[in-house]
C-alpha positions in Angstrom: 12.1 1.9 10.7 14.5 0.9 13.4 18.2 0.4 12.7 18.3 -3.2 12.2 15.2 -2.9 9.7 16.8 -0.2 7.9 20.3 -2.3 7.4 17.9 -5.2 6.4 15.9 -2.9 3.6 19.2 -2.3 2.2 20.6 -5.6 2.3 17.2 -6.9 0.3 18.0 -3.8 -1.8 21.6 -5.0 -2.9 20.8 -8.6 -3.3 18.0 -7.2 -5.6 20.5 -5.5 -7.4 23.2 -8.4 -7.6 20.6 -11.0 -9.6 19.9 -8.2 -12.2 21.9 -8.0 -15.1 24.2 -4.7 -14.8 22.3 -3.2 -17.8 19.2 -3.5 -16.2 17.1 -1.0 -13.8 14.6 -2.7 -11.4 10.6 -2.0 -12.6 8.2 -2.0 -10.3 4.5 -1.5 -12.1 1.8 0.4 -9.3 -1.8 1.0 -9.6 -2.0 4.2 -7.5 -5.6 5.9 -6.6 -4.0 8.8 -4.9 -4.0 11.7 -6.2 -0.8 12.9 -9.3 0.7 15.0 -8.0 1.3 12.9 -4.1 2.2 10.1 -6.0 4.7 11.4 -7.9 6.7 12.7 -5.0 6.5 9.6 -3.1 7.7 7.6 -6.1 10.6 10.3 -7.4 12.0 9.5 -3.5 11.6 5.4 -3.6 13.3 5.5 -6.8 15.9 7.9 -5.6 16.4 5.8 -2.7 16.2 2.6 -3.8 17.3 2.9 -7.9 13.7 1.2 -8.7 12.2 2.4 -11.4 8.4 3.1 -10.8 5.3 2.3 -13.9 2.3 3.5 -12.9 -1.4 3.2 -13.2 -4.1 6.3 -12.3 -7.2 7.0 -12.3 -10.0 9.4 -12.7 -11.3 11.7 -9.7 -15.0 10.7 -10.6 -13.9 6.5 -10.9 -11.3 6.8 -8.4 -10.2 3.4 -6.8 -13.1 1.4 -8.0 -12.2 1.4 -11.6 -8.8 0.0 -10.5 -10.6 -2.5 -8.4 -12.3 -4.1 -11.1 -8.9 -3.7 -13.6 -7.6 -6.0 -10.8 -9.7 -8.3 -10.3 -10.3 -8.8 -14.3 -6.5 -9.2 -14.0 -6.6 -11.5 -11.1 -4.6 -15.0 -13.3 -2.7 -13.3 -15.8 -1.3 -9.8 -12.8 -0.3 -6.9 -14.7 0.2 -4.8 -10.9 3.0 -5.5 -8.6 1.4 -3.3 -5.9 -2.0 -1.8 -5.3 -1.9 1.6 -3.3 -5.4 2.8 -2.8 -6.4 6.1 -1.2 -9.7 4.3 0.4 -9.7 0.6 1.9 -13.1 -0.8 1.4 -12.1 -1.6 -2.1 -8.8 -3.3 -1.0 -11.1 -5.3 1.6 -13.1 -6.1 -1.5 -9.9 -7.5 -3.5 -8.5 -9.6 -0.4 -11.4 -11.6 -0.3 -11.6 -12.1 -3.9 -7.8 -13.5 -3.5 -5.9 -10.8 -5.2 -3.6 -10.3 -2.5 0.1 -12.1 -1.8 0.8 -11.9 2.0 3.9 -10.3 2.8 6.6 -11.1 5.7 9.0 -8.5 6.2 9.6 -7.6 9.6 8.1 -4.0 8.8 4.6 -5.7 7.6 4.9 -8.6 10.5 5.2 -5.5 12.8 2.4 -3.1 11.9 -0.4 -3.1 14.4 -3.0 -5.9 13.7 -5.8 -3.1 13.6 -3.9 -1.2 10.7 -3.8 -4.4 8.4 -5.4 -7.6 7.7 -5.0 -11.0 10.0 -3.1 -12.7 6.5 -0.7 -9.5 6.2 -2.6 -8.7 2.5 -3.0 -5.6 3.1 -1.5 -2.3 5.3 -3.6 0.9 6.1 -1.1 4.1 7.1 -2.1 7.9 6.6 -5.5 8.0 6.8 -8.0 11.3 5.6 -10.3 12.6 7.9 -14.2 12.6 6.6 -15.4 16.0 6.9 -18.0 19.0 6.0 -17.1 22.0 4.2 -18.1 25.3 4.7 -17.5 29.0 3.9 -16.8 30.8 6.8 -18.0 34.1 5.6 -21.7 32.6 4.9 -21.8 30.5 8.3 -20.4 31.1 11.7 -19.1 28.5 13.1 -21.2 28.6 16.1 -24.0 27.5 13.6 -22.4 24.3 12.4 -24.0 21.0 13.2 -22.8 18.7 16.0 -23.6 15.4 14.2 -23.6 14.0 10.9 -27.2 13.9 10.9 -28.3 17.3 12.0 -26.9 19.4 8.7 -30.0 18.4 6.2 -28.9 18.6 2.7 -25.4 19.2 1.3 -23.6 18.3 -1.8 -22.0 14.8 -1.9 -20.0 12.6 -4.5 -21.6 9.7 -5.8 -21.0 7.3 -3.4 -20.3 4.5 -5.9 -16.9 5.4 -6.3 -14.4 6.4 -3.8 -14.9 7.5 -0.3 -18.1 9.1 -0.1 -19.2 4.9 -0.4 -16.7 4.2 2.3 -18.7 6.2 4.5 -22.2 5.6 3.6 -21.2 1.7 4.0 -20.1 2.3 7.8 -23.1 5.4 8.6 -25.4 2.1 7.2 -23.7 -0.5 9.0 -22.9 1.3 12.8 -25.8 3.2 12.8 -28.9 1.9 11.3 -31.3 3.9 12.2 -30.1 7.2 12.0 -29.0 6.5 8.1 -32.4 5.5 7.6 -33.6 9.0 8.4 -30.4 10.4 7.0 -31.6 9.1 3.7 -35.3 10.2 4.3 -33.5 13.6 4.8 -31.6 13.6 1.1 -34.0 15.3 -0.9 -32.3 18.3 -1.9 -28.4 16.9 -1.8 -26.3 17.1 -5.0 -24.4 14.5 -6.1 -21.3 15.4 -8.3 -18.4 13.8 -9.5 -15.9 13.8 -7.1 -15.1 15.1 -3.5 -13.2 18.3 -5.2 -16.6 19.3 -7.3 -18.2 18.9 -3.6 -15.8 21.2 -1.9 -16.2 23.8 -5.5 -19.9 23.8 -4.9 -19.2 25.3 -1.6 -16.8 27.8 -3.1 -19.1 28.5 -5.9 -22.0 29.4 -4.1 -24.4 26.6 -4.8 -24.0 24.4 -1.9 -24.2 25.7 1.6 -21.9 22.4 3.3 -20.6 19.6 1.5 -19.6 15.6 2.8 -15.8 15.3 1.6 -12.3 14.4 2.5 -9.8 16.9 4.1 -7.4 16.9 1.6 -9.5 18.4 -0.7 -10.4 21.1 1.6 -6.6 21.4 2.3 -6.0 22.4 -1.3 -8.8 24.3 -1.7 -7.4 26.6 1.1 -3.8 26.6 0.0 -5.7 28.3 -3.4 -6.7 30.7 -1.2 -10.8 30.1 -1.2 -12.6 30.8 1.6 -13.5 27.8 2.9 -13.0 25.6 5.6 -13.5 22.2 7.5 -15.6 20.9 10.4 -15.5 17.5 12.1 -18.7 16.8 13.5 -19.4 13.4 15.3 -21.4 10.3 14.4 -22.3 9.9 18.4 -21.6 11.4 21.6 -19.0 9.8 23.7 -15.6 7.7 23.1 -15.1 6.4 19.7 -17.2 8.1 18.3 -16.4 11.0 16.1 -14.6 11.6 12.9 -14.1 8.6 10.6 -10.9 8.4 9.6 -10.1 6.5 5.5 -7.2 5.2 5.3 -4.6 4.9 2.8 -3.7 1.0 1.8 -0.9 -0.6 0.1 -0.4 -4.6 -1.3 1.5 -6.9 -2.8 -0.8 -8.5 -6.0 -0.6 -12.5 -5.9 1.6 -14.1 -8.5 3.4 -10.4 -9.6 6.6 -10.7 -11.2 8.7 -8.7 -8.4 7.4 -9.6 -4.7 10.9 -8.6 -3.7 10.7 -5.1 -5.0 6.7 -5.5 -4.3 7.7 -5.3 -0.7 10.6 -3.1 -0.8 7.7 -0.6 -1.8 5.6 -1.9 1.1 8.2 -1.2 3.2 8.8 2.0 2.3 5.1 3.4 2.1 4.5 2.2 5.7 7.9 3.8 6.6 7.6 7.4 8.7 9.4 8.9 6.1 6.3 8.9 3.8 4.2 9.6 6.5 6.3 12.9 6.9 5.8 13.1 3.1 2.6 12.7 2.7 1.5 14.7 6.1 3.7 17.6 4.9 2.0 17.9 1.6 -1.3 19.4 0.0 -2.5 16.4 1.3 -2.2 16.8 4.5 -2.5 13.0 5.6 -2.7 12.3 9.0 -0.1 10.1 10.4 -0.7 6.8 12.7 2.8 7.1 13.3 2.5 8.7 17.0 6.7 10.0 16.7 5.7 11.6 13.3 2.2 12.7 14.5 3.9 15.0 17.3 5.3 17.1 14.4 2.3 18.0 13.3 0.0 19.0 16.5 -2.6 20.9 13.8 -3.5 17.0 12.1 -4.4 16.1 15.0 -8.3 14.5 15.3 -9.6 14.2 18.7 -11.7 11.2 19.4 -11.5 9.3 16.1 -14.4 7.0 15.4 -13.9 3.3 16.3 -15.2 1.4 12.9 -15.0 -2.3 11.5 -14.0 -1.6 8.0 -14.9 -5.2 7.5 -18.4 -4.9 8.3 -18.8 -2.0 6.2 -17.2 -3.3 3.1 -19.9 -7.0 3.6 -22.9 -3.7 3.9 -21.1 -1.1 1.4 -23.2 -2.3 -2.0 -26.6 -2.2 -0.4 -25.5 1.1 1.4 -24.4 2.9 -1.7 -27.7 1.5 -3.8 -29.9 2.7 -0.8 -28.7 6.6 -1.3 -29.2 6.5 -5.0 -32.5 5.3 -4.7 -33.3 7.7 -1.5 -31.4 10.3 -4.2 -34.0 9.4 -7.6 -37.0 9.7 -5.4 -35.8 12.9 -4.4 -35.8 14.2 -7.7 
């Protein structure tokens, strides 16, 4: 944030603190689809900053996001949320349009750049995860690896209905046609588990020779000291068009009973101090921030794929129902 935005997240923070009863410590209640162990270390440093109190609500790694989706939409007149922060954005497309959203106007949200949020200021992407296929290294040489999504046959995959693995199914269906058709003619063979992590541990165990998953997880699985590693093939040959990139979202939930502290939080998730945070840890998030991003050459992914996340989230239902059926004929 720059100095003026700083002195003016403060400012909100004491008038927050003036119309509150001595006594009383600001709540703010999140639904949160990252993973624990992140969230609690962005939280523990909002609330250490800022004296606001943090409720939460998980979720699952085999329901992840979509769960919460649906809690907030059943939700939707009576808000138990303040804030949504979702590790995928397809689903916080998907609550936008169904008018869960408040828009919010703090000079950080006006700011962000219009392709890292939506037109009404609903929602913010920041620190996105790169889509990529795991590997041991000591079972393929990395002269072997495929070029292209579509060249590595079968793998193990999460079930797409839930999380990212749908995220990118919906944008392989809706940018390129044709080669998910015989992508999905292709499938017989692929696994589908319960998460992205099980993917990577099928790779690890022995009984997948790649798997489709985020980096994060293949992050953590090295940090454990597995052997196994990432690779970024491309979706097409030239600009704009290699490794997709999901990004984190955060937003205030329409009608909440704190949009102040709602976008205090806002603020401070979009902030480069989480994406120091968050690009420092197991995650290993990759920062759009470009001053944060030079302190962390190694995150860097060359020629990121150029994507409408709103045109995959209209295609993302038929997408995911088209690989479970490509999946039971295969069985």
């Amino acid at each position: 944030m720059t100095p003026i935005t700083t002195i003016k997240f403060f400012v909100c923070l004491f008038l927050i603190g003036c119309s509150m009863n001595s006594n009383e410590k600001p709540v703010l209640t999140v639904y949160v689809s990252a993973d624990e162990q992140i969230a609690r270390e962005v939280f523990a440093v909002f609330t250490e900053k800022t004296g606001i109190e943090i409720e939460w609500v998980g979720d699952t790694e085999s329901s992840k996001t979509t769960a919460l989706v649906q809690r907030l939409i059943r939700e939707k007149e009576n808000p138990v949320a303040d804030v949504f922060w979702s590790s995928e954005i397809l689903g916080t497309i998907q609550l936008a349009k169904a008018g869960v959203f408040a828009s919010s106007n703090t000079n950080t949200c006006l700011s962000w750049p219009k392709e890292h949020r939506d037109s009404e200021y609903q929602w913010f992407a920041f620190s996105p995860r790169a889509r990529v296929i795991a590997y041991d290294p000591q079972k393929v040489q990395e002269d072997s690896l495929p070029k292209t999504w579509w060249e590595f046959g079968t793998a193990s995959m999460a079930d797409p209905r839930f999380g990212t693995t749908g995220t990118h199914v919906a944008v392989m269906a809706t940018v390129f046609p044709e080669e998910f058709a015989n992508f999905l003619q292709e499938m017989e063979g692929t696994v589908l588990l319960g998460g992205n992590a099980a993917t990577v541990q099928s790779v690890i165990d022995g009984t997948a020779l790649f798997a489709m998953t985020d980096s994060d997880d293949v992050h953590a699985a090295i940090e454990r000291g597995e052997s196994i590693a990432m690779h970024y093939p491309k979706h097409r040959t030239g600009a704009g068009g290699g490794t997709l990139l999901i990004p984190n979202t955060v937003g205030a939930i329409r009608n909440c009973s704190n949009q102040k502290l709602a976008e205090t939080f806002i603020d401070f998730m979009l902030s480069d101090e989480v994406a120091t945070i968050l690009a420092s840890s197991a995650s290993k998030n990759i920062p759009l921030q470009h001053s944060v991003l030079g302190s962390f050459p190694e995150l860097i992914v060359e020629n990121p794929l150029e994507v409408s996340f709103q045109a995959a989230a209209f295609y993302r239902e038929k997408a995911i129902n088209r690989v479970m059926e490509a999946h039971r004929d295969g069985d």
